[in-house]
C-alpha positions in Angstrom: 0.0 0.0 0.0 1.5 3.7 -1.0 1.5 5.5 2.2 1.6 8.8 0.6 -2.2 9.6 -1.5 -1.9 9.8 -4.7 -3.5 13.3 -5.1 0.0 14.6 -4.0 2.4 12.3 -5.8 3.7 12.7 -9.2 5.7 14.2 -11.5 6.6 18.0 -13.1 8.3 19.5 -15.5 8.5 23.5 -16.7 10.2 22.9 -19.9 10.5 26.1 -22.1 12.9 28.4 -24.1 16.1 30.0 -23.3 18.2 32.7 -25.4 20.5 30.9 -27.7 24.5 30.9 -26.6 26.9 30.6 -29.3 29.9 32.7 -30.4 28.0 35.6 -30.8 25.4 36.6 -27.7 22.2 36.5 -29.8 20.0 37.2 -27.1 17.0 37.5 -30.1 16.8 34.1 -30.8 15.4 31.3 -28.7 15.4 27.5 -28.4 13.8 24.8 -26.4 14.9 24.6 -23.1 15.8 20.9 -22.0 14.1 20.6 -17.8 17.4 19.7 -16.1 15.9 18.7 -13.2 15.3 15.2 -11.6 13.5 14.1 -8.5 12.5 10.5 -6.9 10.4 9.3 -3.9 11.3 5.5 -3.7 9.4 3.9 -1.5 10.1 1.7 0.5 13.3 2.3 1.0 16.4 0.4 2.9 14.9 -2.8 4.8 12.2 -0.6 6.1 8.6 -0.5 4.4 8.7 2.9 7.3 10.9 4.5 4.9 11.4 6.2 2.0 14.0 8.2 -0.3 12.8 11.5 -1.3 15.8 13.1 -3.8 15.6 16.3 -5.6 18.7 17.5 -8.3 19.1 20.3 -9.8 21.0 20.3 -13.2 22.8 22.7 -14.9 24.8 23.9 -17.9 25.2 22.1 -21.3 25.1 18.3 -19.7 22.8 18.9 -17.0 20.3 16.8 -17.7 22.6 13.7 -18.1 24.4 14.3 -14.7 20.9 14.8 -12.8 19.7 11.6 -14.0 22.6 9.9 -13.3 23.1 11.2 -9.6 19.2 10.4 -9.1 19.6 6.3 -10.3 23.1 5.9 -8.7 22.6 7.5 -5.5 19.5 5.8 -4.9 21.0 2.2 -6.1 24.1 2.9 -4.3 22.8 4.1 -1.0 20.1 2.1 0.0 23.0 -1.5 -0.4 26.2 0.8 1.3 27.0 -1.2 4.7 26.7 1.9 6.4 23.1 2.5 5.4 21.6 1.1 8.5 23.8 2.3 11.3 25.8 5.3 10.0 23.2 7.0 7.4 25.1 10.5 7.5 28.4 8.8 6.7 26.6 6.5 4.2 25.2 9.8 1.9 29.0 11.2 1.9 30.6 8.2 1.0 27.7 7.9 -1.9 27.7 11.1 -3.0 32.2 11.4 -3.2 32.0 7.8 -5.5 28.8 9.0 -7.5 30.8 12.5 -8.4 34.0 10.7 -9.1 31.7 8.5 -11.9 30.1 11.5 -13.4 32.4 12.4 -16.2 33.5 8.7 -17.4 29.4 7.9 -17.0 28.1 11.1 -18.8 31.0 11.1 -21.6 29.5 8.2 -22.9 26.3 9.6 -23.1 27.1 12.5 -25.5 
């Protein structure tokens, strides 16, 4: 059973337009703005069906959409299996969080 009601879970995005940056500022012309931005509520979470993940990242520059999503499924994989998960949860997130950056570039690279 979802312990949160469905009236308040669920998804948004603001997609929309931004000025175009290339050699020459050409603040006049517009493209489609890619939403950056990632969030997750995994539930349940860890061995406990009394918790949950709730993750919000924000993305930005020219990659930003590959390095949210990337931090969002990792650190959620990751996290929830680290040994410390149980016990030392604030250590856990830190130890995560370093080995998830490290990964960024080789992971997001490949993406491009």
């Amino acid at each position: 059973m979802n312990p949160f009601p469905d009236d308040i879970c669920g998804t948004y995005s603001c997609h929309g337009i931004e000025p175009e940056y290339d050699a020459v500022d050409r603040a006049d012309v517009v493209v489609d703005k890619i939403n950056q931005d990632r969030g997750c509520i995994v539930h349940p979470y860890g061995r406990s069906n009394r918790q949950a993940l709730f993750a919000a990242y924000d993305g930005h520059g020219e990659l930003g959409d590959l390095v949210s999503n990337f931090c969002m499924l990792q650190i959620q994989d990751r996290l929830e299996v680290h040994p410390l998960f149980e016990d030392q949860v604030e250590k856990a997130f830190k130890d995560v969080f370093v080995k998830v950056d490290a990964d960024i570039p080789n992971q997001v690279s490949t993406h491009v």
